[in-house]
Structure formats: C-alpha cells, structure tokens
C-alpha positions in Angstrom: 0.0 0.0 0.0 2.9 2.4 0.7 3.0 2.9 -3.1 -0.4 3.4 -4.0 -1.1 6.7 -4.8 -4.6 7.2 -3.4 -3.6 5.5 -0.3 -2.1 9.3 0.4 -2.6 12.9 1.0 -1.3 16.0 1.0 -1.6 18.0 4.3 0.4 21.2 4.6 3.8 20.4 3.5 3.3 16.9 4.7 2.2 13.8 2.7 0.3 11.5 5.4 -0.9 7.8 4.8 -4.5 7.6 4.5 -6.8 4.5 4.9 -8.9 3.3 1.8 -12.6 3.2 3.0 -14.9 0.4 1.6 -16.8 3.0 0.2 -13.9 3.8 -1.7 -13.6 0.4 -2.5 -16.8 0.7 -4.3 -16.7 3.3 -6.2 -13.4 2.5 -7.3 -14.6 -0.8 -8.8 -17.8 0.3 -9.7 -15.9 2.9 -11.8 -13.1 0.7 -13.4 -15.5 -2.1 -14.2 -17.9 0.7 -15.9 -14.7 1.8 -17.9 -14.2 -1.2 -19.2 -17.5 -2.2 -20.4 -18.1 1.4 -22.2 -15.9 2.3 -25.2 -13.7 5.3 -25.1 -15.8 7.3 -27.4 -19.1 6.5 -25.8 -17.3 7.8 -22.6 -16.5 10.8 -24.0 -20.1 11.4 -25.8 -21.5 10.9 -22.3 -19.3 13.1 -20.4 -19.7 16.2 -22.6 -23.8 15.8 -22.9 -23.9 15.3 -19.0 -22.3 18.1 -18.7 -23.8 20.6 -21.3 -27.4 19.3 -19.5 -25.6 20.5 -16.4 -24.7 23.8 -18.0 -28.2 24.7 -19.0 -28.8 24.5 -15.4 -25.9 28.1 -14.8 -24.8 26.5 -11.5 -21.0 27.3 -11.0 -20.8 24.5 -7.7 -22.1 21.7 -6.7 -23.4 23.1 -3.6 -25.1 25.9 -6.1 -26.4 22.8 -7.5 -28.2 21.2 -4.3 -29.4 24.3 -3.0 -31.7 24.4 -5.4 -32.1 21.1 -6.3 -35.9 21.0 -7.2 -35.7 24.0 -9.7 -32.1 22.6 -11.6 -33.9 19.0 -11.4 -36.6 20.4 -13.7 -34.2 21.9 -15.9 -31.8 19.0 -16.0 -35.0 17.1 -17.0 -36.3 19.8 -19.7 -32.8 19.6 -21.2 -32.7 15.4 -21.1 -36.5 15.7 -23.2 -34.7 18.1 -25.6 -31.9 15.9 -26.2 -31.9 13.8 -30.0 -33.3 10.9 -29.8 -30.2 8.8 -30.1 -28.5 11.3 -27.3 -31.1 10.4 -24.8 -30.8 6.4 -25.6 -27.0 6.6 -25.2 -27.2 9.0 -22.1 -29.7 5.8 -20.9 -27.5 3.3 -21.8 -24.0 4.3 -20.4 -26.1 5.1 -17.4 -27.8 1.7 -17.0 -24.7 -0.1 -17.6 -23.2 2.4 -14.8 -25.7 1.3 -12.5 -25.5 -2.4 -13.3 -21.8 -2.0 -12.3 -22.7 -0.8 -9.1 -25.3 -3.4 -8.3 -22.7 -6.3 -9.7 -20.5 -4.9 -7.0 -22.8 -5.0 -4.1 -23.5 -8.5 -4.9 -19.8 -8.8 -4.4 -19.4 -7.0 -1.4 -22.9 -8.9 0.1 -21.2 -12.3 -0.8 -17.9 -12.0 1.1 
C-alpha cells in the first residue's frame, strides 16, 4: 500500500498515509468495471452531454447545485427531453450499464 497513490494525501507540507474506505472500495470498482464495459468514445459522448445538461442549469458548484435542487432537477429534466433521440438512448444506456456495475459490485461486497 505504501505505493499506491490514493492511499495518500497532502496535508500542509506533509504527505500523510491515509486508509482506503470500503466505500472507496466501491466506487473505485464500480468505476473501473464501468470503464471497461463502455468504449472510449461513448465515454467521451457521455461526459460532454452530461455536462452541457448541467450547464443549462448556470450552477457554477455543486453546492449551487443542491441548493436548489428542485428547480435545476426540472431543468436537468427539460434539457434530457430536448436531447436527440439517439443522445437520450446513449445518455440511458452508459447510465444503466453504470448502475449495473454498481449493483454487480454489491453483490460482491454482500457475498464475502
């Protein structure tokens, strides 16, 4: 572990040795096993749409965000209706496979 890179921080001038939660655990794998079941450019085509959908919404933070997380909700969902046809079954698609990564892992985590 002492040369994993996420297994430290920065604090002050000081690099200190963190512990990897099993929450990290999770998303990590969730992540990684996403990333290989989506191509590179389907990645990329679902990055930039989530994030023009997030743009519509003129939130500069993610606190600005979830302080007003009923009125950007309506927007965010305005903009997904507006979206091509194909756009919104890809944004679906890389989403649901996403999720299904998640559950896979939980199943994992449930087992041991």
């Amino acid at each position: 572990m002492q040369h994993d890179l996420y297994s430290w921080q920065v604090i002050g001038d000081k690099f200190v040795k963190t512990k990897i939660t099993n929450a990290s655990n999770f998303f990590d794998n969730t992540i990684t096993n996403w990333l290989l079941e989506v191509s590179k450019e389907q990645r990329e085509e679902f990055i930039d749409t989530i994030f023009e959908i997030l743009n519509t919404t003129n939130v500069k933070t993610v606190d600005e965000l979830s302080s007003k997380w009923f009125k950007n909700a309506i927007t965010i969902i305005k903009t997904y209706k507006n979206l091509n046809p194909e756009t919104r079954k890809m944004i679906t698609k890389t989403f649901t496979t996403l999720l299904r990564s998640g559950t896979n892992n939980i199943r994992k985590i449930n087992r041991n």
